[in-house]
C-alpha positions in Angstrom: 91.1 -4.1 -52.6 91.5 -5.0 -56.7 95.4 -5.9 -55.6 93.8 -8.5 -52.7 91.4 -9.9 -55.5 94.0 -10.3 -57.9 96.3 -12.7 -54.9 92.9 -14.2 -54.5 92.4 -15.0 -58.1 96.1 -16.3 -58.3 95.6 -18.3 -55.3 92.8 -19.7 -56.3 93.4 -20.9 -59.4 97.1 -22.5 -58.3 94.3 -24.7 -55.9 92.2 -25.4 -58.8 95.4 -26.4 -60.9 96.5 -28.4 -58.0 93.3 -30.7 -57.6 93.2 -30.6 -61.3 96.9 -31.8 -61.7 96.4 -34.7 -58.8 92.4 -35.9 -59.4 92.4 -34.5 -63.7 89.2 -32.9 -62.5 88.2 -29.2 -61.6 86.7 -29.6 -57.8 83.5 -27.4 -56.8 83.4 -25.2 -53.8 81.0 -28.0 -52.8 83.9 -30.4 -53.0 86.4 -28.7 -51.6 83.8 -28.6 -48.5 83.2 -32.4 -48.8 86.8 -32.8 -49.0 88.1 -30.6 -45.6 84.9 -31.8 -43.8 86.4 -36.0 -44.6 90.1 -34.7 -43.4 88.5 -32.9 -40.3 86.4 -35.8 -39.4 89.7 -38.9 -39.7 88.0 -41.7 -40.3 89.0 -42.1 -43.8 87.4 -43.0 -46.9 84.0 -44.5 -46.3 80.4 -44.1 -47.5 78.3 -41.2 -46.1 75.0 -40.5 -46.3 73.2 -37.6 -47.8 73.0 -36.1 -43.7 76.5 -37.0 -42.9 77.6 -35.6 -46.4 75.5 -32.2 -45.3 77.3 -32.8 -41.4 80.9 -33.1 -43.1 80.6 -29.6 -45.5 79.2 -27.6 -42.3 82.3 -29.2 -39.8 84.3 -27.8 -42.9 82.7 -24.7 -42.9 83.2 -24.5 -39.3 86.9 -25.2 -39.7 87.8 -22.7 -42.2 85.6 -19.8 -40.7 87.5 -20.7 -37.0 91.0 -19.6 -39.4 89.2 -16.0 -38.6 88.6 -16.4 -35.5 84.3 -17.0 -35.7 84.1 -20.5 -34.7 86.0 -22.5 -32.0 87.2 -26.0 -31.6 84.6 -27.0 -28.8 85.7 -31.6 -29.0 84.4 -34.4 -30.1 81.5 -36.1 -29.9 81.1 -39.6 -28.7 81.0 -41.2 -32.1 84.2 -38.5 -33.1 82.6 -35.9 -34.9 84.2 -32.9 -34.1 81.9 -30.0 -33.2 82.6 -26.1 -32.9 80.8 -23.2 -31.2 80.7 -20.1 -32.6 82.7 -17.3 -30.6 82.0 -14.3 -32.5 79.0 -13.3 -35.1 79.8 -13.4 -38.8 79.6 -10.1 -40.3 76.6 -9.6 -42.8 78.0 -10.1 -46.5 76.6 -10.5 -49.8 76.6 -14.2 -51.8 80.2 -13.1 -53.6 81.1 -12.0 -50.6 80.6 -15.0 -48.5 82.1 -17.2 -51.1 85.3 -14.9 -51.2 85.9 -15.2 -47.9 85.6 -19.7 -48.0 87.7 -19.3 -51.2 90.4 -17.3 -48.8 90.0 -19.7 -46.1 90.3 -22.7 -48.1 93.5 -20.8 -49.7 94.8 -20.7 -46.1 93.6 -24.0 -45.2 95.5 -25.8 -48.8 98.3 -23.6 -48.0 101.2 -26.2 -48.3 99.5 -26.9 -52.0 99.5 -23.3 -52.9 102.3 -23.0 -52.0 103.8 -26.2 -54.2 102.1 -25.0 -56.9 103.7 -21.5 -56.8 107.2 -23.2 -56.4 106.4 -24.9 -59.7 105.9 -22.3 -61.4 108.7 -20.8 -60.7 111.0 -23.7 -61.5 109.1 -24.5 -64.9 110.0 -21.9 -67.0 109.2 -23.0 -70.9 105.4 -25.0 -69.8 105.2 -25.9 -73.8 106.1 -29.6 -72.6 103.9 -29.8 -70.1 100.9 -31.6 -71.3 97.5 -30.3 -69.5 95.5 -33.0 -67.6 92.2 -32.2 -68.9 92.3 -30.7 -72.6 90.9 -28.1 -73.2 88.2 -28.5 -75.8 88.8 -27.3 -79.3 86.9 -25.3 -81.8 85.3 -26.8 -85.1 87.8 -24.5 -86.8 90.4 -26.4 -84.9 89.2 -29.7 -85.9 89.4 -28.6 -89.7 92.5 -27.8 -89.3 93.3 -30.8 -87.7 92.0 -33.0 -90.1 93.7 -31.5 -93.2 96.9 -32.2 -91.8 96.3 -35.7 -90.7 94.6 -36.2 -94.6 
């Protein structure tokens, strides 16, 4: 199982690093929810409000939990909100659990990201040019240093 955790972990982070690299900010699970619930619903960018925000995260929930096989595509709605029937129960896990297994579902639903990201790091071998979009914040001891040198 640590083997699985440790692709999760990798996989994982190559998502963060690939929302980070193409928004410069760090999404939440939250977000990522938000995010897959917008692209499953198709109508674009547009206001919600806070009940269609809540609708949007459970159609995404929906979505990635029918990539194991729990939840089914049942249509659309008349105003196109796509609903989904659940086919088989959930199994009982804990909070880290549950999270886990959205993280590896919105791994497999990003896929064509991770799998970008994973082809850039194999064809950037020296990163030292590569200049982080959000950086990283620095000690005081770095900012001493810093500011004897620029002195």
């Amino acid at each position: 199982m640590e083997f699985e955790d440790l692709d999760l972990n990798k996989d994982w982070k190559r998502l963060m690093y690939f929302f980070i690299r193409t928004t410069g900010k760090k999404p939440t699970t939250n977000t990522l929810l938000f995010l897959i619930g917008v692209n499953e619903l198709g109508k674009g960018k547009k206001a919600f409000s806070k009940e269609e925000k809540q609708d949007l995260m459970h159609i995404a929930t929906c979505k990635l939990l029918s990539l194991s096989g729990y939840y089914e595509f049942e249509g659309l709605d008349p105003e196109g909100w796509p609903h989904y029937k659940a086919i088989k129960p959930v199994p009982k896990l804990s909070l880290e659990e549950q999270e886990d297994l959205l993280k590896i579902q919105m791994i497999e639903y990003f896929e064509e990201h991770i799998q970008d990201e994973r082809e850039r790091e194999r064809n950037t071998k020296d990163v030292s040019h590569l200049k982080p979009v959000i950086k990283p914040k620095s000690t005081s001891s770095e900012n001493d240093e810093s500011n004897k040198i620029s002195e």
